[in-house]
C-alpha positions as CSV (number, residue, x, y, z in Angstrom):
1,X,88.4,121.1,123.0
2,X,89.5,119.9,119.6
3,X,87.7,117.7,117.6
4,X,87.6,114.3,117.9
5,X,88.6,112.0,114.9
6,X,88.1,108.4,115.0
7,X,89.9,106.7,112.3
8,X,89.8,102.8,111.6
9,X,91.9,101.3,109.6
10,X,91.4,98.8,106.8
11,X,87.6,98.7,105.0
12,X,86.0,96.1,106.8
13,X,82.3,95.4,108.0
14,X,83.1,96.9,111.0
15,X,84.9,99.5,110.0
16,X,81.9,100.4,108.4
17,X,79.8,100.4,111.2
18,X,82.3,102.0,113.1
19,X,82.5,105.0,111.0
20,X,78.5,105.2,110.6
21,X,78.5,105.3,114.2
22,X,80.9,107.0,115.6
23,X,79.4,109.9,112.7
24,X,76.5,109.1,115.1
25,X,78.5,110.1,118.0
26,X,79.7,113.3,117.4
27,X,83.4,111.8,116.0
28,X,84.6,113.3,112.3
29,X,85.4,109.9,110.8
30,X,88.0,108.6,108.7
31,X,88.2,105.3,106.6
32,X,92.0,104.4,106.0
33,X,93.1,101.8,103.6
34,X,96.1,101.8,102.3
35,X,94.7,99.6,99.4
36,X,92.6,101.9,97.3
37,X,91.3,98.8,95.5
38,X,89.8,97.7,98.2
39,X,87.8,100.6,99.0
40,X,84.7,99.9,97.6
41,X,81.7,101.0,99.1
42,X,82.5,104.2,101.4
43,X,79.1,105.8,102.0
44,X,78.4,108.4,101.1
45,X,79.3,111.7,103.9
46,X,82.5,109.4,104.6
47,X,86.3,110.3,103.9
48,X,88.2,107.4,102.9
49,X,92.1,108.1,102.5
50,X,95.0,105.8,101.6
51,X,97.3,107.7,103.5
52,X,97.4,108.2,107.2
53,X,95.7,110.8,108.2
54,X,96.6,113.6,110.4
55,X,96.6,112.2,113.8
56,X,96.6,114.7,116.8
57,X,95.9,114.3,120.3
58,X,91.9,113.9,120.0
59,X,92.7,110.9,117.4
60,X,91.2,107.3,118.3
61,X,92.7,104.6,115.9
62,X,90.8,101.3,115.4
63,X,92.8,98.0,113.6
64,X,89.8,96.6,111.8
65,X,92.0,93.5,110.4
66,X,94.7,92.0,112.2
67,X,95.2,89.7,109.8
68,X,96.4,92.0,106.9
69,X,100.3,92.0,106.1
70,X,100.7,95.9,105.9
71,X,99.8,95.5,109.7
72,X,103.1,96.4,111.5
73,X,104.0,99.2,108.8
74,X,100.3,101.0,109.1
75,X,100.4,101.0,112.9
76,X,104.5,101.8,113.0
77,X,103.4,104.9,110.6
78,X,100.1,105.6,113.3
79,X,102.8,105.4,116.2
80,X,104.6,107.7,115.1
81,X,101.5,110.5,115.5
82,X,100.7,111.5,118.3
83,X,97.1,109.7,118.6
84,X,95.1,109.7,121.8
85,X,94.3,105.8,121.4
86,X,95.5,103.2,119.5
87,X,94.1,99.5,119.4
88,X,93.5,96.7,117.2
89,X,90.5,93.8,116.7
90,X,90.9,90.7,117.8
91,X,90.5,87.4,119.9
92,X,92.0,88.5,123.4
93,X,92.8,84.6,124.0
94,X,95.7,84.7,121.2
95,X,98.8,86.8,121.0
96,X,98.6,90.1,119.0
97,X,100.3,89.8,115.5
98,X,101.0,93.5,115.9
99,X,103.5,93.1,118.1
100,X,105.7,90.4,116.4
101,X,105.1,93.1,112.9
102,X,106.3,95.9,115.5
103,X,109.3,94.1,116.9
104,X,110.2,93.5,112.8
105,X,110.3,97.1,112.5
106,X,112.1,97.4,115.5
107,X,109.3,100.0,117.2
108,X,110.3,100.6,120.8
109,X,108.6,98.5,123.4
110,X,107.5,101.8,125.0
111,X,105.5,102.7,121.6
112,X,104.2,98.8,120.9
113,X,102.8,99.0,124.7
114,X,100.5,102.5,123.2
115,X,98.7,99.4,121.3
116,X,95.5,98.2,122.6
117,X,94.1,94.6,122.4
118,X,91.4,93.7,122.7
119,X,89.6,96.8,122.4
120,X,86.0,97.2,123.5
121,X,83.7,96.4,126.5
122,X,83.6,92.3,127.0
123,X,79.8,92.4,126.3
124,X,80.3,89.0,124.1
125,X,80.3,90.5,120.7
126,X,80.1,88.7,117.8
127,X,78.6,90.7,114.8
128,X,80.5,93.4,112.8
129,X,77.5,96.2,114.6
130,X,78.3,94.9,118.0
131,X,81.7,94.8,117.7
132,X,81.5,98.1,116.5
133,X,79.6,99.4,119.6
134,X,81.5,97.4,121.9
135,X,84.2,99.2,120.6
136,X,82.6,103.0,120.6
137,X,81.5,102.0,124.2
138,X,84.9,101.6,125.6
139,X,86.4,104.9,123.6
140,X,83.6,107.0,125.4
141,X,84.8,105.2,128.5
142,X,88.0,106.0,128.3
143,X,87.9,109.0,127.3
144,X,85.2,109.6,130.2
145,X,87.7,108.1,132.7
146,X,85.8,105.3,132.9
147,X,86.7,101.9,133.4
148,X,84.1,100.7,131.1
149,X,85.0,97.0,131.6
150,X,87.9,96.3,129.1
151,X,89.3,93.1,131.8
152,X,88.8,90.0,129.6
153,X,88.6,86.6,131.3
């Protein structure tokens, strides 16, 4: 078995927390920004890049901002690797912006649908740490075969 890499993308609270524990976990961890002014406060033990990383097979991607505008060309460039899982933060009772950003960049529907949302177990998460193991929670699952209640109502 390879290692497994989680990568989240965009420095945000809970991309920090995600990083400290999925390094927890047993996951080599990868901050990616694309904004290396906005990389601040990496600690220390943690690689940050500004380019995407390699992603194999064992890769899990995490969207830490929906919100950014680099949104559909970051996850257009992660799509194009060959990542295990793919998924982005946010409010499952809106509509994704990635897919409007994907559509732009005219990304197949087939590679769009690789795009996860929401990601992590609905245990009614509000806090950048419990989004963060909300989130860790339902990688395991998955990768466990797990259904790990993902179902949103």
């Amino acid at each position: 078995m390879s290692e497994r890499l989680l990568v989240a993308v965009f420095a945000t609270p809970v991309a920090s927390f995600l990083l400290r524990y999925g390094n927890d976990l047993g996951y080599k961890t990868v901050l990616f920004e694309p904004d290396g002014a906005r990389v601040t406060d990496v600690e220390d033990g943690l690689d940050a890049l500004t380019t995407v990383p390699d992603l194999g097979p064992d890769a899990d991607v995490v969207v830490t901002d929906h919100d950014r505008p680099e949104l559909g060309e970051v996850l257009k460039a992660v799509l194009e690797r060959p990542a295990r899982w793919v998924g982005v933060l946010g409010n499952p009772r809106h509509a994704g912006p990635h897919v409007a950003a994907l559509k732009a960049l005219d990304v197949p529907d087939r590679e769009i649908a690789r795009v996860h949302r929401p990601v992590g177990l609905n245990i009614g998460s509000r806090t950048p740490p419990e989004i963060a193991v909300a989130t860790l929670a339902g990688l395991l699952a998955d990768r466990n075969g797990r259904p790990g209640g993902f179902e949103f109502q």
